[in-house]
One Martini backbone bead per residue (centre of mass of N, CA, C, O) as a GRO file, in nm:
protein
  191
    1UNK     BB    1   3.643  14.161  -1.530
    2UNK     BB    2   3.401  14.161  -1.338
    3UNK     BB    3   3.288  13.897  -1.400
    4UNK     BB    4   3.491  13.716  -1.338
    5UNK     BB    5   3.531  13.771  -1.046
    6UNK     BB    6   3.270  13.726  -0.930
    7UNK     BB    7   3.295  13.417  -1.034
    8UNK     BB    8   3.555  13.406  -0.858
    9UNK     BB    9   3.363  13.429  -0.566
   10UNK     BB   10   3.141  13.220  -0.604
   11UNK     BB   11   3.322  12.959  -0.641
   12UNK     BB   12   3.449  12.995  -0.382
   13UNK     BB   13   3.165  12.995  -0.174
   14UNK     BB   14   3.084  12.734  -0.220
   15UNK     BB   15   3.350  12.569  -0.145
   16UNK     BB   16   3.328  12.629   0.140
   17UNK     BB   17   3.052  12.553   0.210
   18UNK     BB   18   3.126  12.254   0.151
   19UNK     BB   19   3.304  12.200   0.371
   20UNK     BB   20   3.115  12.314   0.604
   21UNK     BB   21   2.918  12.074   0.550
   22UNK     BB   22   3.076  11.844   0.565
   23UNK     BB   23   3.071  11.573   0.679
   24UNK     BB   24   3.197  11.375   0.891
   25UNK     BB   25   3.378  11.085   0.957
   26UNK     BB   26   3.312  10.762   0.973
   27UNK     BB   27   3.410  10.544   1.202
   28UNK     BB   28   3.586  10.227   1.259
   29UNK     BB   29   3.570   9.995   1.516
   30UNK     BB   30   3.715   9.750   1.637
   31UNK     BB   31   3.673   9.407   1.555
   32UNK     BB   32   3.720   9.330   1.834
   33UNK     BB   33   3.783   9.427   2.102
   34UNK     BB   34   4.062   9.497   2.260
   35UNK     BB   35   4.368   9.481   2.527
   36UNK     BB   36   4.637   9.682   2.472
   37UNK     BB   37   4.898   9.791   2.485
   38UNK     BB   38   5.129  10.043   2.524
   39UNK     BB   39   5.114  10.197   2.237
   40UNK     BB   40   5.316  10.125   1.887
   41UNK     BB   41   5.387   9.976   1.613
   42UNK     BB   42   5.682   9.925   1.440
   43UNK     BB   43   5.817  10.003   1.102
   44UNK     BB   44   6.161   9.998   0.949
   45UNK     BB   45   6.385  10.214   0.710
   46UNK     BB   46   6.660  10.266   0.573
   47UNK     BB   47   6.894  10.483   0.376
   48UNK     BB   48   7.058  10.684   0.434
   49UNK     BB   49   7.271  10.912   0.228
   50UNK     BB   50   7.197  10.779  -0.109
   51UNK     BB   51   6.870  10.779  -0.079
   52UNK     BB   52   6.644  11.009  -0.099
   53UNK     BB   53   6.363  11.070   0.039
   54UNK     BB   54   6.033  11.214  -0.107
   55UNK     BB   55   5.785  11.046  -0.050
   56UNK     BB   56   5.550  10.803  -0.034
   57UNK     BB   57   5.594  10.579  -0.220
   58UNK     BB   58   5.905  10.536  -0.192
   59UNK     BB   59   5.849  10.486   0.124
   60UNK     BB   60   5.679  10.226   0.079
   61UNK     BB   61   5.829  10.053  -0.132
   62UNK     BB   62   6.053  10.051   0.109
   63UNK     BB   63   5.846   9.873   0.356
   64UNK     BB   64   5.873   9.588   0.219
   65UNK     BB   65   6.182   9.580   0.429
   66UNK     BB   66   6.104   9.595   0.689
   67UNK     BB   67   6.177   9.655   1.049
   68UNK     BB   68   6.128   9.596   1.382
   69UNK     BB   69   6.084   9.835   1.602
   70UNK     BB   70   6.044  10.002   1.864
   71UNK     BB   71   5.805  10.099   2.045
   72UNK     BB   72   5.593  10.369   2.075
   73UNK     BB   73   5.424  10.557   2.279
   74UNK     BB   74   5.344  10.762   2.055
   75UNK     BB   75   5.222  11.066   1.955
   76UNK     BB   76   5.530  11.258   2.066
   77UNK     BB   77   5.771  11.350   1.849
   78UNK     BB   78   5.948  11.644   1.893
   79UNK     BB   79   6.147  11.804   1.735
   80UNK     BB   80   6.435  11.791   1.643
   81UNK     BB   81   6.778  11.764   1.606
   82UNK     BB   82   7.021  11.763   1.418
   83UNK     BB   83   7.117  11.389   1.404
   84UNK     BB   84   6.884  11.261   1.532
   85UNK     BB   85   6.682  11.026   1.613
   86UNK     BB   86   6.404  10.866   1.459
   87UNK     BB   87   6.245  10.827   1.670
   88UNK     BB   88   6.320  10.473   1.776
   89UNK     BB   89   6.539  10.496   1.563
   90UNK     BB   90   6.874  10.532   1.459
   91UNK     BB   91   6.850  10.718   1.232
   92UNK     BB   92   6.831  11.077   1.090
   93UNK     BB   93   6.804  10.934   0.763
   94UNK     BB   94   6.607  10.835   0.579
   95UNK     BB   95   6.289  10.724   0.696
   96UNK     BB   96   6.085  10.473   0.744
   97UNK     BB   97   5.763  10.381   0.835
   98UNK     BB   98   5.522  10.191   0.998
   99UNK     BB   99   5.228  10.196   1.179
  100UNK     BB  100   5.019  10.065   1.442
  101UNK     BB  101   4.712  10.015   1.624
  102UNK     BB  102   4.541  10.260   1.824
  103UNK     BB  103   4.283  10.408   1.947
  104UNK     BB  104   4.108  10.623   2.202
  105UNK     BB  105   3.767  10.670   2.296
  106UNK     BB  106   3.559  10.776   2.572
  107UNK     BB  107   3.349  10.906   2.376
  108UNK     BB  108   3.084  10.992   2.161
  109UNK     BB  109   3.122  11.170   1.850
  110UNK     BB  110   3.292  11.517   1.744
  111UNK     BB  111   3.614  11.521   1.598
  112UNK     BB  112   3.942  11.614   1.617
  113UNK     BB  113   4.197  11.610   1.399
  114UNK     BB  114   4.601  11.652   1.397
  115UNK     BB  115   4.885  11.617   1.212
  116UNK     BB  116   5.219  11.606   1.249
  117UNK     BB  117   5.502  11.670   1.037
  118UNK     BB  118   5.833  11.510   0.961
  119UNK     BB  119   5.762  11.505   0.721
  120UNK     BB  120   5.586  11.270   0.574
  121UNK     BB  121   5.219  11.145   0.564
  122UNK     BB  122   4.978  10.870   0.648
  123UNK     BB  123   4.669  10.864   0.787
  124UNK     BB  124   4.461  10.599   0.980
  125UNK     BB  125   4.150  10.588   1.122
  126UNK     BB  126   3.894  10.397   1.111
  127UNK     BB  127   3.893  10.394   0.801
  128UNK     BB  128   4.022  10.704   0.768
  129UNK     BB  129   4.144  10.974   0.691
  130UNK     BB  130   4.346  11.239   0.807
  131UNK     BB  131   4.621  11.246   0.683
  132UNK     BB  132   4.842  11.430   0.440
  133UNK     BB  133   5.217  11.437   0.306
  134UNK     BB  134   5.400  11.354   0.031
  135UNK     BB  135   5.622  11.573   0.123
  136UNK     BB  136   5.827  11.793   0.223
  137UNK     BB  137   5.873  11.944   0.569
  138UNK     BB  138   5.813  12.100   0.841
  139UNK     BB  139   5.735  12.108   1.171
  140UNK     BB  140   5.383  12.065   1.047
  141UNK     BB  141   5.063  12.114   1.009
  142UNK     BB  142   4.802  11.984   0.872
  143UNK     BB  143   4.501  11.877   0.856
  144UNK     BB  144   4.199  11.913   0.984
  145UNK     BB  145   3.982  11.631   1.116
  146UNK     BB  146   3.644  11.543   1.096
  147UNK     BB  147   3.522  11.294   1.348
  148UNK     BB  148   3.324  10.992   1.387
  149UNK     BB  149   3.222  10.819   1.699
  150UNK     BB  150   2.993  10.575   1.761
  151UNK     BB  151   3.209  10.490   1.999
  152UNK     BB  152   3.321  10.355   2.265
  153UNK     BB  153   3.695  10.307   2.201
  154UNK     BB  154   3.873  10.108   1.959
  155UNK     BB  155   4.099  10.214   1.678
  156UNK     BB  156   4.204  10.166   1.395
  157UNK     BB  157   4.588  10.229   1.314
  158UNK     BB  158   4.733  10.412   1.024
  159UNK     BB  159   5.110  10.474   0.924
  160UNK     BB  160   5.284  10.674   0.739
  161UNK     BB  161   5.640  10.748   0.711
  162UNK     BB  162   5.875  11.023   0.669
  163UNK     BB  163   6.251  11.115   0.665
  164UNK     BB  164   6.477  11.292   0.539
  165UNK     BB  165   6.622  11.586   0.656
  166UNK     BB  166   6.741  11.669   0.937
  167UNK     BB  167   6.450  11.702   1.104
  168UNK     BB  168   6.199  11.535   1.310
  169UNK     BB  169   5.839  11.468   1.338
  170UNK     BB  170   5.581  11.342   1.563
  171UNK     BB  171   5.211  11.390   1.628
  172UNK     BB  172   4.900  11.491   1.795
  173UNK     BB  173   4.572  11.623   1.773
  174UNK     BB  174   4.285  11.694   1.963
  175UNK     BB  175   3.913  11.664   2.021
  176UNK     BB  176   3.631  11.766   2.081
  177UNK     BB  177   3.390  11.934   1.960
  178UNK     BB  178   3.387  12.260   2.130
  179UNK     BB  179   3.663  12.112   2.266
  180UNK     BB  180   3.981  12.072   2.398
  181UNK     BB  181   4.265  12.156   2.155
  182UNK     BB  182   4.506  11.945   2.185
  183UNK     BB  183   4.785  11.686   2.267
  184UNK     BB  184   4.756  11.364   2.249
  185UNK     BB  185   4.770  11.141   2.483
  186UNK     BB  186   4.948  10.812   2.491
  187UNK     BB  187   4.708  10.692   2.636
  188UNK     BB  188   4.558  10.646   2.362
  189UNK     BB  189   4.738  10.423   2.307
  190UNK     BB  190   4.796  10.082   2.093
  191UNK     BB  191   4.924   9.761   2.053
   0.00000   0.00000   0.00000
């Protein structure tokens, strides 16, 4: 017993280990460098009440049929209340989003990123995934995530997002490592 308990703390240290060394994402800039709208465009799709989205291939499968709806200001659309309208879309239940766009980091260096979301969310800037969430959650941090970001400019940004029932929230932290991290600000997003 004394041996399993060893070896499965040995185990334990290994992975924490190989976590806390694994290098940044290294973020790829778009090319060309756009010079962008405020904000992010959005494509939408809804379900109504009859057939409840429960993961993200279901939310992907359905986004097939998006239709463009309002550009997002960014990322901060805080917990809302239940029957509220999800984002810029008119319904408040069953929504799958697509959003597009950019984010703009001010200088090179090692950032952290971490998404917010009620529900699921695939999250990906600069052609790296920065965060997932398959099902349903309640208004809370995923994964926190650091990236490489080799030159100032804009990075493109895509999400999938699903939001199944009561509140959704979609929002975003970020900072330079070692420096304050804070919900980032719309004005770092374009479109």
């Amino acid at each position: 017993m004394k041996l399993i308990r060893i070896g499965a703390l040995a185990t334990a240290m290994v992975l924490v280990a190989g976590v806390a060394m694994s290098a940044p994402l290294k973020l790829q800039p778009a090319n060309p460098q756009p010079n962008p709208k405020a904000g992010l465009n959005v494509k939408y799709v809804g379900n109504g009440t009859q057939r409840k989205i429960r993961d993200l291939n279901q939310a992907k499968q359905l986004l097939s049929k998006a239709q463009p709806g309002q550009p997002l200001r960014g990322l901060d659309y805080r917990d809302t209340n239940k029957g509220e309208k999800v984002l810029t879309f008119t319904d408040p239940y069953n929504v799958a989003a697509e959003i597009t766009g950019y984010m703009h980091f001010d200088s090179s260096g090692v950032y952290e990123l971490e998404t917010w979301s009620n529900d699921g969310i695939e999250a990906w800037v600069g052609g790296q995934k920065i965060g997932k969430v398959n099902g349903i959650q309640g208004c809370e941090a995923n994964q926190r995530t650091e990236v490489e970001v080799p030159q100032a400019g804009w990075y493109p940004l895509k999400i999938f997002y699903f939001q199944k029932l009561g509140t959704s929230c979609l929002m975003m932290k970020s900072g330079k490592k070692g420096e304050r991290f804070t919900w980032t600000p719309n004005d770092v997003f374009g479109r």
